[in-house]
C-alpha positions as CSV (number, residue, x, y, z in Angstrom):
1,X,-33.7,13.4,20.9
2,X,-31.7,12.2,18.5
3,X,-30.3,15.4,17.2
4,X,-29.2,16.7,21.2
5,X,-27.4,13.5,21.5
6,X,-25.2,14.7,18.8
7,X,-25.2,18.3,19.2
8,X,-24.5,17.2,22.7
9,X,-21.6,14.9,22.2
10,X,-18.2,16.3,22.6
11,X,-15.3,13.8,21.4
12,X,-11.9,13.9,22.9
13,X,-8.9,12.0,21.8
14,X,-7.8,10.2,24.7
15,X,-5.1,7.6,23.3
16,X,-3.7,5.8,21.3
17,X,-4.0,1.3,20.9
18,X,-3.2,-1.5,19.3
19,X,-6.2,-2.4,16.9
20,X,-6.7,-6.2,18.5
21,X,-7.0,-4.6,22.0
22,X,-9.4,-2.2,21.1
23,X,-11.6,-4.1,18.3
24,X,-11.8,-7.7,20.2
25,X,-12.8,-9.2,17.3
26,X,-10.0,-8.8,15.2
27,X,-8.0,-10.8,18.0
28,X,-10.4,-14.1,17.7
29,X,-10.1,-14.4,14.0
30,X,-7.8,-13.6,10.8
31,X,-10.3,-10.1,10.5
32,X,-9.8,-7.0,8.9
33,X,-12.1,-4.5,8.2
34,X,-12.9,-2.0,5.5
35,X,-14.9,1.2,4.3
36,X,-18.3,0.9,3.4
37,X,-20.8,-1.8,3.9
38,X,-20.3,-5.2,3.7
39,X,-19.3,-6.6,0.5
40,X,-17.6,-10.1,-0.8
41,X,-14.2,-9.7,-2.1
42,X,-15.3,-10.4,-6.2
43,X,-17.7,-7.4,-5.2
44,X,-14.9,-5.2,-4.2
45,X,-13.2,-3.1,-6.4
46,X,-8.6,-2.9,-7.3
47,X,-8.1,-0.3,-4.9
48,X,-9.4,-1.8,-1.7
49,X,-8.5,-5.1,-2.8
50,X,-5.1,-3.7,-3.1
51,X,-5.3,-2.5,0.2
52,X,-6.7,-6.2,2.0
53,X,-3.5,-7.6,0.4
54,X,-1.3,-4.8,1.6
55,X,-2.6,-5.4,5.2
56,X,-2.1,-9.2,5.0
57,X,1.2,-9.2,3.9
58,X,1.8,-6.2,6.7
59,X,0.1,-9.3,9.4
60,X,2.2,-11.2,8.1
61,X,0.0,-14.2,6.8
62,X,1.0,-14.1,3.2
63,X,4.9,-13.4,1.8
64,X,3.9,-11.0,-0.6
65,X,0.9,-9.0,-2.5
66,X,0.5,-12.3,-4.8
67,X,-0.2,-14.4,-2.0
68,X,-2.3,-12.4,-0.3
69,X,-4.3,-12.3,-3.3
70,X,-4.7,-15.7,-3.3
71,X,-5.2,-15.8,0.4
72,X,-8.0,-13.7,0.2
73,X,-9.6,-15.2,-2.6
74,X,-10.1,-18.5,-0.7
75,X,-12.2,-16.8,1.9
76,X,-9.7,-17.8,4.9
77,X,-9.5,-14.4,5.5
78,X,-12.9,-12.3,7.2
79,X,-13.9,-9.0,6.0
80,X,-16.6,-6.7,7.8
81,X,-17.1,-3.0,7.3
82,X,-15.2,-0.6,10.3
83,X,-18.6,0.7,11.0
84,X,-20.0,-2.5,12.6
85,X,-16.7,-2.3,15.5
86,X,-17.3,0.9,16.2
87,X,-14.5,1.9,13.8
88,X,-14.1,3.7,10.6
89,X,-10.7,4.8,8.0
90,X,-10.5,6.6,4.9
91,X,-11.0,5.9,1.1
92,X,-10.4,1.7,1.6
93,X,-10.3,2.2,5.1
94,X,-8.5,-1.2,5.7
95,X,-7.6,-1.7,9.8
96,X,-6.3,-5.0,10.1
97,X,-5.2,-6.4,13.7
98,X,-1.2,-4.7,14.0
99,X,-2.0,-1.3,13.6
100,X,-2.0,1.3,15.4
101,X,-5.2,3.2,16.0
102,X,-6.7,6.5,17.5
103,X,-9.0,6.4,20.3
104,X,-11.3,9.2,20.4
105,X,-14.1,9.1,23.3
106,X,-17.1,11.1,23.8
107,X,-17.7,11.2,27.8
108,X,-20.9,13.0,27.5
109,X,-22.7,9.5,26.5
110,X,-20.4,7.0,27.3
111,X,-19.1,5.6,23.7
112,X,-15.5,5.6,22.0
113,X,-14.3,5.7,18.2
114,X,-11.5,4.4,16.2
115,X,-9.5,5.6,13.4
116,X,-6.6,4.2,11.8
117,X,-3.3,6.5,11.2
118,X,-3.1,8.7,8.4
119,X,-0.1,7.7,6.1
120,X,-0.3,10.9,4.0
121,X,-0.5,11.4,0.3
122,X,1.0,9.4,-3.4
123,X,1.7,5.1,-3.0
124,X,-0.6,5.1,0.4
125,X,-2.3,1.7,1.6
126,X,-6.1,3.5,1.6
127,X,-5.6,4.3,-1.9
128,X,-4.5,0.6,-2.8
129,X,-0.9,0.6,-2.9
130,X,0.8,-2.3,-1.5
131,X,4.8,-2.4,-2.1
132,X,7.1,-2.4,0.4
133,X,7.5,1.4,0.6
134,X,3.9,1.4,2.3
135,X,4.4,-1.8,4.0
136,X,7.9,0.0,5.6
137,X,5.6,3.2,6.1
138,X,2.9,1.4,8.4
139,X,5.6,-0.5,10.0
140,X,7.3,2.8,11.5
141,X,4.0,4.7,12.1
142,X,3.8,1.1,14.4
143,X,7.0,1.1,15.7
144,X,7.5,4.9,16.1
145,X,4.9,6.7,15.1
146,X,2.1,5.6,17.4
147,X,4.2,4.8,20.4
148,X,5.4,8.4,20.7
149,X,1.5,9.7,20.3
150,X,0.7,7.6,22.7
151,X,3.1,9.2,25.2
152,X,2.0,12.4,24.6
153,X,-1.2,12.0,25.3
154,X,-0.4,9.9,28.5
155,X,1.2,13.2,29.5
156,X,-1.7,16.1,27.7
157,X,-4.3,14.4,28.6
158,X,-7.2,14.1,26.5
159,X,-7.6,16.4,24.2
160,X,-11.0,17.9,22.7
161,X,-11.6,17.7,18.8
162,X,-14.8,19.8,18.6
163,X,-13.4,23.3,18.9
164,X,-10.2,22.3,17.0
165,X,-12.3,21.5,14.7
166,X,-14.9,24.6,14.5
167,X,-11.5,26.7,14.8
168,X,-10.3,24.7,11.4
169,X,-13.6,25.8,9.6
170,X,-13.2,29.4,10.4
171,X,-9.7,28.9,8.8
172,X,-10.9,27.6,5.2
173,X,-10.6,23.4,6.6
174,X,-13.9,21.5,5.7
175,X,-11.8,18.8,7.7
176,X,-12.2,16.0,4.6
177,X,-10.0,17.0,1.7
178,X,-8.7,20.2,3.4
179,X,-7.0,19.6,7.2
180,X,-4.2,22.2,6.7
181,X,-5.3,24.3,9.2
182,X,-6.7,21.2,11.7
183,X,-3.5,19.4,11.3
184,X,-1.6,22.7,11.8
185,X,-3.4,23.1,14.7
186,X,-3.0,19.3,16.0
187,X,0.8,20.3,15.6
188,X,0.7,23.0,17.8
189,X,-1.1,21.9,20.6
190,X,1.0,18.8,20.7
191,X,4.7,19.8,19.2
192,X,6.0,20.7,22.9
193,X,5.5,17.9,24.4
194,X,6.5,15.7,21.0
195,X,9.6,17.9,21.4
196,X,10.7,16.3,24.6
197,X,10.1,12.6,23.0
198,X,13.3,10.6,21.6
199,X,11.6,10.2,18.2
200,X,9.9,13.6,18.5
201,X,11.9,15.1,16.1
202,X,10.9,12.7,13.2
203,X,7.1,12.7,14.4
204,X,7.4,16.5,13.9
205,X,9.2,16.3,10.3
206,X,5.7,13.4,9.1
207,X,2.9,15.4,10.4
208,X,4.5,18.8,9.3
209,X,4.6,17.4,6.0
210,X,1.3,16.0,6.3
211,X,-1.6,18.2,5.1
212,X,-3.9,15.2,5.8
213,X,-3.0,14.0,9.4
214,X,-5.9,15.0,10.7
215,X,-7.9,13.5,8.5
216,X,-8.8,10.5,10.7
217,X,-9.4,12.5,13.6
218,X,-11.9,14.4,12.5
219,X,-13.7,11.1,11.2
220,X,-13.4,9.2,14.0
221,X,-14.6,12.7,16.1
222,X,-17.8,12.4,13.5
223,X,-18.2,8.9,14.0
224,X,-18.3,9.6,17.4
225,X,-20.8,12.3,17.7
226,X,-23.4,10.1,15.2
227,X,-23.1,7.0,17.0
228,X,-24.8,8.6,19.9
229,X,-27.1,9.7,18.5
230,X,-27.7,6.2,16.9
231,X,-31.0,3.6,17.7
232,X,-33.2,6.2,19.0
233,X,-36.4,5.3,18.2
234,X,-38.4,6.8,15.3
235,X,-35.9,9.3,14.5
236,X,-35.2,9.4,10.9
237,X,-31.3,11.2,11.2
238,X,-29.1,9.0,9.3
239,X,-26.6,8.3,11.7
Protein backbone atom coordinates (compact mmCIF):
# COMPACT_ATOMS: atom_id res chain seq x y z
CA UNK A 1 0.00 0.00 0.00
CA UNK A 2 2.50 2.01 0.99
CA UNK A 3 4.67 1.70 -2.09
CA UNK A 4 1.29 2.64 -4.72
CA UNK A 5 0.80 5.62 -2.60
CA UNK A 6 4.21 6.80 -3.84
CA UNK A 7 4.40 5.31 -7.12
CA UNK A 8 1.00 6.83 -7.31
CA UNK A 9 1.72 10.35 -6.22
CA UNK A 10 2.40 12.83 -8.90
CA UNK A 11 3.73 16.36 -7.50
CA UNK A 12 3.06 19.52 -9.24
CA UNK A 13 4.47 22.90 -8.44
CA UNK A 14 1.52 25.03 -7.97
CA UNK A 15 3.03 28.40 -6.30
CA UNK A 16 4.96 30.11 -4.78
CA UNK A 17 4.38 31.69 -0.58
CA UNK A 18 5.65 33.38 2.07
CA UNK A 19 7.04 30.79 4.59
CA UNK A 20 4.77 32.17 7.77
CA UNK A 21 1.66 31.74 5.56
CA UNK A 22 2.42 28.40 4.55
CA UNK A 23 4.24 26.83 7.80
CA UNK A 24 1.66 28.49 10.59
CA UNK A 25 3.99 27.80 13.06
CA UNK A 26 6.66 29.90 12.13
CA UNK A 27 4.04 32.93 12.41
CA UNK A 28 3.17 32.11 16.42
CA UNK A 29 6.76 32.09 17.52
CA UNK A 30 10.49 33.33 16.74
CA UNK A 31 10.88 29.59 14.67
CA UNK A 32 13.10 28.47 12.12
CA UNK A 33 13.65 25.30 10.99
CA UNK A 34 16.52 23.17 9.74
CA UNK A 35 17.82 19.88 8.03
CA UNK A 36 17.89 16.78 9.78
CA UNK A 37 16.37 15.74 13.03
CA UNK A 38 16.02 17.61 15.89
CA UNK A 39 19.00 18.76 17.63
CA UNK A 40 20.06 21.56 20.45
CA UNK A 41 22.14 24.33 19.09
CA UNK A 42 25.63 23.08 21.20
CA UNK A 43 24.74 19.76 19.22
CA UNK A 44 24.79 21.46 15.91
CA UNK A 45 27.69 21.86 13.91
CA UNK A 46 29.59 25.74 12.32
CA UNK A 47 27.91 25.42 9.18
CA UNK A 48 24.27 25.28 10.12
CA UNK A 49 24.90 27.32 12.98
CA UNK A 50 26.24 29.76 10.60
CA UNK A 51 23.21 29.53 8.63
CA UNK A 52 20.54 30.06 12.03
CA UNK A 53 22.49 33.32 12.53
CA UNK A 54 22.35 34.29 8.81
CA UNK A 55 18.57 33.82 8.92
CA UNK A 56 18.13 35.83 12.17
CA UNK A 57 19.89 38.68 11.22
CA UNK A 58 17.96 38.32 7.57
CA UNK A 59 14.40 38.43 10.28
CA UNK A 60 15.77 40.98 11.52
CA UNK A 61 15.99 40.10 15.32
CA UNK A 62 19.67 40.50 15.83
CA UNK A 63 21.99 43.51 13.99
CA UNK A 64 24.49 41.25 12.93
CA UNK A 65 26.07 37.50 12.79
CA UNK A 66 27.50 38.21 16.48
CA UNK A 67 24.33 38.82 17.84
CA UNK A 68 22.60 36.35 16.47
CA UNK A 69 25.07 34.13 17.88
CA UNK A 70 24.31 35.16 21.13
CA UNK A 71 20.59 35.28 20.37
CA UNK A 72 20.53 31.82 19.66
CA UNK A 73 22.61 30.72 22.31
CA UNK A 74 20.07 31.85 24.93
CA UNK A 75 17.46 29.60 23.61
CA UNK A 76 15.00 32.68 22.70
CA UNK A 77 15.00 31.53 19.47
CA UNK A 78 13.06 27.69 18.45
CA UNK A 79 14.59 25.29 16.21
CA UNK A 80 12.65 22.19 14.77
CA UNK A 81 13.74 20.08 11.85
CA UNK A 82 11.68 21.10 8.17
CA UNK A 83 10.53 17.66 8.10
CA UNK A 84 8.08 17.97 11.08
CA UNK A 85 6.06 21.15 8.91
CA UNK A 86 5.91 19.32 6.10
CA UNK A 87 9.00 21.12 4.79
CA UNK A 88 12.47 20.29 3.84
CA UNK A 89 15.90 22.57 2.28
CA UNK A 90 19.24 21.56 1.40
CA UNK A 91 22.63 20.98 3.14
CA UNK A 92 21.53 23.37 6.49
CA UNK A 93 18.25 23.67 5.16
CA UNK A 94 17.47 26.85 7.33
CA UNK A 95 13.71 28.35 6.39
CA UNK A 96 13.04 30.90 8.70
CA UNK A 97 9.61 32.99 8.61
CA UNK A 98 10.57 35.91 5.49
CA UNK A 99 11.37 33.73 2.86
CA UNK A 100 10.11 32.86 0.10
CA UNK A 101 9.21 29.18 -0.52
CA UNK A 102 8.05 26.64 -3.21
CA UNK A 103 4.83 25.01 -2.95
CA UNK A 104 4.68 21.76 -4.69
CA UNK A 105 1.28 19.68 -4.24
CA UNK A 106 0.48 16.19 -5.03
CA UNK A 107 -3.45 16.15 -5.90
CA UNK A 108 -3.51 12.51 -6.20
CA UNK A 109 -3.61 12.19 -2.16
CA UNK A 110 -4.29 15.44 -1.04
CA UNK A 111 -0.86 16.78 0.66
CA UNK A 112 1.57 19.74 -0.25
CA UNK A 113 5.50 20.30 0.23
CA UNK A 114 7.83 23.05 0.77
CA UNK A 115 11.18 23.99 -0.26
CA UNK A 116 13.03 26.99 0.27
CA UNK A 117 14.82 28.89 -2.88
CA UNK A 118 17.94 27.79 -4.21
CA UNK A 119 20.63 30.58 -3.90
CA UNK A 120 23.22 28.84 -6.12
CA UNK A 121 26.76 27.96 -5.53
CA UNK A 122 30.24 29.65 -3.28
CA UNK A 123 29.22 32.12 0.09
CA UNK A 124 25.56 30.53 0.07
CA UNK A 125 23.39 30.64 3.48
CA UNK A 126 22.77 26.42 3.33
CA UNK A 127 26.41 26.12 3.28
CA UNK A 128 26.83 28.54 6.45
CA UNK A 129 27.72 31.81 5.08
CA UNK A 130 26.27 34.66 6.63
CA UNK A 131 27.70 38.24 5.35
CA UNK A 132 25.83 40.63 3.85
CA UNK A 133 26.47 39.38 0.29
CA UNK A 134 24.00 36.38 1.16
CA UNK A 135 21.90 38.37 3.39
CA UNK A 136 21.52 40.96 0.03
CA UNK A 137 21.07 37.65 -2.11
CA UNK A 138 17.95 36.27 -0.08
CA UNK A 139 16.69 39.71 0.19
CA UNK A 140 16.19 40.04 -3.82
CA UNK A 141 15.25 36.35 -4.31
CA UNK A 142 12.31 38.03 -1.67
CA UNK A 143 11.80 40.99 -3.21
CA UNK A 144 12.24 39.94 -6.91
CA UNK A 145 12.96 36.65 -7.21
CA UNK A 146 9.95 34.89 -5.74
CA UNK A 147 7.42 37.48 -6.64
CA UNK A 148 8.05 37.06 -10.40
CA UNK A 149 7.80 33.01 -9.90
CA UNK A 150 4.90 33.46 -8.40
CA UNK A 151 3.34 35.34 -11.40
CA UNK A 152 4.31 32.92 -13.64
CA UNK A 153 2.85 30.29 -12.26
CA UNK A 154 -0.43 32.25 -11.53
CA UNK A 155 -0.44 32.40 -15.35
CA UNK A 156 1.19 28.36 -16.30
CA UNK A 157 -0.61 26.97 -14.04
CA UNK A 158 0.67 24.14 -12.18
CA UNK A 159 3.22 22.54 -13.46
CA UNK A 160 4.14 18.71 -13.06
CA UNK A 161 7.73 17.69 -11.63
CA UNK A 162 7.61 13.89 -12.18
CA UNK A 163 8.27 13.75 -15.96
CA UNK A 164 10.59 16.77 -15.84
CA UNK A 165 12.23 14.90 -13.66
CA UNK A 166 12.36 11.24 -15.39
CA UNK A 167 13.21 13.49 -18.64
CA UNK A 168 16.44 14.95 -16.46
CA UNK A 169 17.60 11.25 -15.67
CA UNK A 170 17.61 10.24 -19.25
CA UNK A 171 19.80 13.41 -19.69
CA UNK A 172 22.76 12.36 -17.14
CA UNK A 173 20.70 14.66 -13.93
CA UNK A 174 20.43 12.33 -10.72
CA UNK A 175 18.53 15.61 -9.68
CA UNK A 176 20.88 16.00 -6.23
CA UNK A 177 24.33 17.22 -7.18
CA UNK A 178 23.60 17.31 -10.96
CA UNK A 179 20.23 19.54 -12.08
CA UNK A 180 21.81 20.90 -15.35
CA UNK A 181 19.57 19.30 -17.39
CA UNK A 182 16.30 19.73 -14.81
CA UNK A 183 17.09 23.26 -14.32
CA UNK A 184 17.59 23.66 -18.04
CA UNK A 185 14.46 22.18 -18.53
CA UNK A 186 12.66 24.41 -15.67
CA UNK A 187 14.12 27.31 -17.86
CA UNK A 188 12.46 26.38 -20.79
CA UNK A 189 9.12 25.56 -19.83
CA UNK A 190 8.93 28.82 -17.91
CA UNK A 191 11.43 31.46 -19.79
CA UNK A 192 8.29 32.75 -22.14
CA UNK A 193 6.23 33.66 -19.77
CA UNK A 194 9.36 35.04 -17.30
CA UNK A 195 10.05 36.97 -20.63
CA UNK A 196 6.95 39.02 -20.40
CA UNK A 197 7.61 39.82 -16.52
CA UNK A 198 9.30 43.40 -15.56
CA UNK A 199 12.10 41.59 -13.66
CA UNK A 200 12.13 38.68 -16.13
CA UNK A 201 15.08 39.50 -17.64
CA UNK A 202 17.22 39.30 -14.39
CA UNK A 203 15.27 36.03 -13.23
CA UNK A 204 16.45 34.59 -16.57
CA UNK A 205 20.24 35.83 -16.15
CA UNK A 206 20.10 33.83 -11.92
CA UNK A 207 18.58 30.64 -13.00
CA UNK A 208 20.62 30.46 -16.35
CA UNK A 209 23.57 30.71 -14.25
CA UNK A 210 22.34 28.42 -11.82
CA UNK A 211 23.20 24.72 -12.39
CA UNK A 212 21.42 24.00 -9.04
CA UNK A 213 17.95 25.79 -9.19
CA UNK A 214 16.29 22.88 -9.32
CA UNK A 215 17.68 21.42 -6.64
CA UNK A 216 14.79 22.25 -4.27
CA UNK A 217 12.25 21.17 -6.54
CA UNK A 218 13.12 18.00 -6.95
CA UNK A 219 13.34 17.61 -2.97
CA UNK A 220 10.36 19.10 -2.20
CA UNK A 221 8.76 16.79 -5.31
CA UNK A 222 10.49 13.74 -3.19
CA UNK A 223 9.22 14.87 -0.10
CA UNK A 224 6.04 14.96 -1.53
CA UNK A 225 5.77 11.58 -3.02
CA UNK A 226 7.13 9.87 0.49
CA UNK A 227 4.89 11.74 2.67
CA UNK A 228 2.09 9.90 1.15
CA UNK A 229 3.06 7.14 1.49
CA UNK A 230 3.85 7.85 5.18
CA UNK A 231 1.87 6.12 8.53
CA UNK A 232 0.57 3.24 6.68
CA UNK A 233 0.46 0.68 8.92
CA UNK A 234 3.12 -2.17 9.16
CA UNK A 235 4.87 -1.08 6.19
CA UNK A 236 8.50 -0.93 6.73
CA UNK A 237 9.41 1.80 3.68
CA UNK A 238 11.30 4.50 5.16
CA UNK A 239 9.44 7.33 4.22
Amino acid sequence: IALQRYIEAQPALVGVGIAREQIPALAERRLLLHAGPPITWDNMCGRMQGALAGAIVFEGWAKDADAAMRLAASGEIAFAPNHHYGAVGPMAGVISPSMPVWIVENPTHGNRAFCNFNEGLGKVLRFGANDENVLKRLRWMGEVLAPTMAEVLRVLGPIDLKPLIAQALHMGDECHNRNAAASGLFLKRVAAELARQPAGPEVIAFIAANDHFFLNLSMAASKAMLDAAAGVPNSSLVT
